[in-house]
mmCIF file of the C-alpha atoms, coordinates in Angstrom:
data_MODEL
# 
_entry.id   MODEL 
# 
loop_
_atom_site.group_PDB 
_atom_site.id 
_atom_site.type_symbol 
_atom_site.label_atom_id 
_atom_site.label_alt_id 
_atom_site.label_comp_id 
_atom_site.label_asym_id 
_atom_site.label_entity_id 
_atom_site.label_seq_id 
_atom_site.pdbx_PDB_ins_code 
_atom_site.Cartn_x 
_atom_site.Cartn_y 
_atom_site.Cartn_z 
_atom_site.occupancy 
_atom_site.B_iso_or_equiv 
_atom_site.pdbx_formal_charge 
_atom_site.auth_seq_id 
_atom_site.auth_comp_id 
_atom_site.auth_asym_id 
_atom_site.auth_atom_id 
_atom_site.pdbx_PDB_model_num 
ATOM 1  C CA . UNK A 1 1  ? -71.818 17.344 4.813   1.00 0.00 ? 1  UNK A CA 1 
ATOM 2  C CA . UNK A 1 2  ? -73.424 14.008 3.612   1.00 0.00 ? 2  UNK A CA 1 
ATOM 3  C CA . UNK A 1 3  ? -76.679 14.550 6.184   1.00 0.00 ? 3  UNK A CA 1 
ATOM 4  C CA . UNK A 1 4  ? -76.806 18.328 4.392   1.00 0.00 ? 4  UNK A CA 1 
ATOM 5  C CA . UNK A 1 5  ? -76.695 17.084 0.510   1.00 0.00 ? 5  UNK A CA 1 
ATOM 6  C CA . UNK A 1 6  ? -73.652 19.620 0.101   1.00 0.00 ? 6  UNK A CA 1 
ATOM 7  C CA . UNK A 1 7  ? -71.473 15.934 -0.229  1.00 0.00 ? 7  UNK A CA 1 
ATOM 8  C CA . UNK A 1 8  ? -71.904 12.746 -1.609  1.00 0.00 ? 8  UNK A CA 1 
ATOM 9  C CA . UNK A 1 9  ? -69.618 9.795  -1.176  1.00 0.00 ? 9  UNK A CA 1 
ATOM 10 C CA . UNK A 1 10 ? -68.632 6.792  -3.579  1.00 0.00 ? 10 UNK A CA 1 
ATOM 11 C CA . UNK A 1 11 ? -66.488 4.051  -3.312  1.00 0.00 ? 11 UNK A CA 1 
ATOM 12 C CA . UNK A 1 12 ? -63.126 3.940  -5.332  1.00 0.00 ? 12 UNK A CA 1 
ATOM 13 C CA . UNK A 1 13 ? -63.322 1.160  -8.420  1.00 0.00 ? 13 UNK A CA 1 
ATOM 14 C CA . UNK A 1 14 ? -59.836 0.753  -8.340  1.00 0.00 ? 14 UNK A CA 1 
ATOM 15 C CA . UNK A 1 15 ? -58.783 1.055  -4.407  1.00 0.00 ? 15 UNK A CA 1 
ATOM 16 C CA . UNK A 1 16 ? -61.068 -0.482 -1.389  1.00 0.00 ? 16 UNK A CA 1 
ATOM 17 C CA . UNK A 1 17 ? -59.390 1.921  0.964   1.00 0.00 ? 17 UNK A CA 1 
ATOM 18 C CA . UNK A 1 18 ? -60.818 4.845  -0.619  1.00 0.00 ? 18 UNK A CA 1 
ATOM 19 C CA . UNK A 1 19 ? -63.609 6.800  -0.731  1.00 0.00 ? 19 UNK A CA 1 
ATOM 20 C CA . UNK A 1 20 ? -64.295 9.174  -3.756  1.00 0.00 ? 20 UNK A CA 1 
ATOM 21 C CA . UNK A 1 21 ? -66.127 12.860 -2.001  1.00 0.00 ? 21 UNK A CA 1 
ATOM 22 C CA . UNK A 1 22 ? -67.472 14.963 -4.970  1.00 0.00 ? 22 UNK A CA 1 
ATOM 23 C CA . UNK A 1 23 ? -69.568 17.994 -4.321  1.00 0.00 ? 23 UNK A CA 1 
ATOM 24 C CA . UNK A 1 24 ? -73.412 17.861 -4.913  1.00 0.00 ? 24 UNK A CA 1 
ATOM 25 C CA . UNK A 1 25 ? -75.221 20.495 -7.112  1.00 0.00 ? 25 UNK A CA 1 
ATOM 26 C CA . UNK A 1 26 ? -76.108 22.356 -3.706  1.00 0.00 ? 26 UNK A CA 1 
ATOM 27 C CA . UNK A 1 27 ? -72.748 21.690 -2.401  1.00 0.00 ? 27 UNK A CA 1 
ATOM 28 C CA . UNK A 1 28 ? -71.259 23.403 -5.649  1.00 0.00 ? 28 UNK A CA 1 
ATOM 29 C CA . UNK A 1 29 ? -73.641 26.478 -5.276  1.00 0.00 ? 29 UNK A CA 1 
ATOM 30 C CA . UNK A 1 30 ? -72.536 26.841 -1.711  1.00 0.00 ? 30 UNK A CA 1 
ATOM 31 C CA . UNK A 1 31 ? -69.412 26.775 -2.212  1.00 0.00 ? 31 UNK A CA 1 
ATOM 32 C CA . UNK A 1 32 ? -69.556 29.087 -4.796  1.00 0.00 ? 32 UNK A CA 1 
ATOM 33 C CA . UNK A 1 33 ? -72.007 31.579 -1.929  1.00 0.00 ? 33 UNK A CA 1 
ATOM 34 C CA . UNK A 1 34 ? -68.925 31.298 0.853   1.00 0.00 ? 34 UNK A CA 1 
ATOM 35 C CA . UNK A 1 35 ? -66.613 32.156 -1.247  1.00 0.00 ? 35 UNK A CA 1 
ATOM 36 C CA . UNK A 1 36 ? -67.990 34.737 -2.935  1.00 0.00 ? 36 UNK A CA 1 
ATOM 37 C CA . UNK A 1 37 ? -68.902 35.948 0.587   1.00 0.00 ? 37 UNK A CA 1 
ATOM 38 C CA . UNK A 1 38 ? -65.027 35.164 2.141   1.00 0.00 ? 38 UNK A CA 1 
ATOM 39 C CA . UNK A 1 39 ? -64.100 37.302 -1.032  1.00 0.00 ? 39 UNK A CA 1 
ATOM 40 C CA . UNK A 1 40 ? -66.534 40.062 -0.122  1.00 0.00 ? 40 UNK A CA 1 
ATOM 41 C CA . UNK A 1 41 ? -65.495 40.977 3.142   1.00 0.00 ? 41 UNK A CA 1 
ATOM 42 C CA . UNK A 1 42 ? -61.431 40.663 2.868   1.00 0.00 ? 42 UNK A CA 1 
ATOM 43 C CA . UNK A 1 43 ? -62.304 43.476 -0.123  1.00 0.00 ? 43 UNK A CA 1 
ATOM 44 C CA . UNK A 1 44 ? -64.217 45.153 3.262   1.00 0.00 ? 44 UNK A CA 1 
ATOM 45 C CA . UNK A 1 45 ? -61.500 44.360 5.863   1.00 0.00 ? 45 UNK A CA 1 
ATOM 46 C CA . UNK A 1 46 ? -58.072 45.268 4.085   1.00 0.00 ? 46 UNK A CA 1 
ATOM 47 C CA . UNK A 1 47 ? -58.735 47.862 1.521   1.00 0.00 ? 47 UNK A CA 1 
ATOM 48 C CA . UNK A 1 48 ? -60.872 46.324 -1.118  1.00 0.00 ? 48 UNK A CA 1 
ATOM 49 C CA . UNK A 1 49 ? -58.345 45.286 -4.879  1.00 0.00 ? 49 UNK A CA 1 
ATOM 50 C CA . UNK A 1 50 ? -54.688 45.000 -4.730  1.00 0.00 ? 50 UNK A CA 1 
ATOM 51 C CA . UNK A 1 51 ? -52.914 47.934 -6.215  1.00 0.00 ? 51 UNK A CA 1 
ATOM 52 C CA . UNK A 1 52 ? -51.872 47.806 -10.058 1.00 0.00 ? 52 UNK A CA 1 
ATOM 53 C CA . UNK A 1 53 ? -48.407 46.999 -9.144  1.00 0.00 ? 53 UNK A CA 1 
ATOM 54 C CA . UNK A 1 54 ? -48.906 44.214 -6.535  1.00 0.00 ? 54 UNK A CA 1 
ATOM 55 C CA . UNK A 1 55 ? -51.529 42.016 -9.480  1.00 0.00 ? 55 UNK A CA 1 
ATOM 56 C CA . UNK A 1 56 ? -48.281 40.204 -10.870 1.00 0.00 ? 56 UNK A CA 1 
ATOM 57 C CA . UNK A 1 57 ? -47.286 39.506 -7.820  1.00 0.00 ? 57 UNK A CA 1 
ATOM 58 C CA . UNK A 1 58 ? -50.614 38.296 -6.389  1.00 0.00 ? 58 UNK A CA 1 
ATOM 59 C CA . UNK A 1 59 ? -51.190 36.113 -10.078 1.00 0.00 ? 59 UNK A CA 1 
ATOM 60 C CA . UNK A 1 60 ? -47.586 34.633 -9.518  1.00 0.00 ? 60 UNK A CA 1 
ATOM 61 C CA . UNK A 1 61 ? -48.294 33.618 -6.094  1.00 0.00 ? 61 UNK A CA 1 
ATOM 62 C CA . UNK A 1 62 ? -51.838 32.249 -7.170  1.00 0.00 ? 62 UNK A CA 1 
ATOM 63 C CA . UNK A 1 63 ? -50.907 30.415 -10.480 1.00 0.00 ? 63 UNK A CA 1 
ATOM 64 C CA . UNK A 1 64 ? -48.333 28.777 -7.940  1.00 0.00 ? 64 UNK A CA 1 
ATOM 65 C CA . UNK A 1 65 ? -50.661 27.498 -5.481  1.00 0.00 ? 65 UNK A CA 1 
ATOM 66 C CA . UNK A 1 66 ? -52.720 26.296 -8.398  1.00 0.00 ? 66 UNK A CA 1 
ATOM 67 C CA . UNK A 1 67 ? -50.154 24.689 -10.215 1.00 0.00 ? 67 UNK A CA 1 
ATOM 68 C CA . UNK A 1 68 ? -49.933 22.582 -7.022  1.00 0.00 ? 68 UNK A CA 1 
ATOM 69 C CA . UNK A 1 69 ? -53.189 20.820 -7.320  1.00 0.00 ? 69 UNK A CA 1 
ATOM 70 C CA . UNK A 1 70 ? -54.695 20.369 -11.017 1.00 0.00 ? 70 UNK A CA 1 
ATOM 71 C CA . UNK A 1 71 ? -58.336 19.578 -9.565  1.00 0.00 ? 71 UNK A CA 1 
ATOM 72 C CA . UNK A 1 72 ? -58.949 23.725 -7.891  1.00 0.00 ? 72 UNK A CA 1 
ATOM 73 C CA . UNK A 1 73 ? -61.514 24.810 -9.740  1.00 0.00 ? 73 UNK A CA 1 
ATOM 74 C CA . UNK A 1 74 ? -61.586 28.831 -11.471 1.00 0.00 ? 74 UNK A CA 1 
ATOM 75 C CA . UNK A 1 75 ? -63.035 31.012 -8.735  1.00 0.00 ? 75 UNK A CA 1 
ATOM 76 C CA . UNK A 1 76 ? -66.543 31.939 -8.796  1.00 0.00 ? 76 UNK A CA 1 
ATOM 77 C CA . UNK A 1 77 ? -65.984 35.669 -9.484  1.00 0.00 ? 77 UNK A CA 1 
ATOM 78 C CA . UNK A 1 78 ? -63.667 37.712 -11.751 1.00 0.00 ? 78 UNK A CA 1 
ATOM 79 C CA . UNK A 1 79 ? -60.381 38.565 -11.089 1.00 0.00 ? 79 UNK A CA 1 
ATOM 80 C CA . UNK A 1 80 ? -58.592 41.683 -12.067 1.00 0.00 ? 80 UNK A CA 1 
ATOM 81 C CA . UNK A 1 81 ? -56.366 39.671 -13.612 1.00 0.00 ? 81 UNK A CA 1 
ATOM 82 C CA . UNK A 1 82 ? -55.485 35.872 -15.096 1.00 0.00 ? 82 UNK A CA 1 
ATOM 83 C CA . UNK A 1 83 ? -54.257 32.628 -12.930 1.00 0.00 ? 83 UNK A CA 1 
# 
């Protein structure tokens, strides 16, 4: 990911034993594009939007798997409904 400029690495200040990996400009754009795309065809594959009903249940679940790492960025794309 390095060689393709999606990646770039940096030393920790504080810890030898670590290496810092932050997304490029092109690595944040592609991201975005595969995700967008990943998004794209489960709305092909299973039936496009979850119902009305199930969006609580689907923003519980989410705001859970968020809550679990601080750093997950806001998708790319709008949601029906808030994390």
């Amino acid at each position: 990911m390095v060689k393709s400029n999606l990646v770039e690495r940096e030393p920790s200040q504080t810890d030898g034993r670590v290496t810092i990996i932050r997304p490029t400009e092109a690595g944040a754009v592609t991201f975005d594009a595969a995700t967008t795309l990943v998004l794209d065809t489960v709305r092909e594959e299973f039936a496009g939007e979850p119902a009305e009903s199930e969006l609580p249940a689907v923003a519980a679940f989410l705001s859970r798997v968020r809550s679990k790492d601080p750093n997950l960025r806001r998708p790319p794309y709008d949601l029906p409904f808030d994390l």
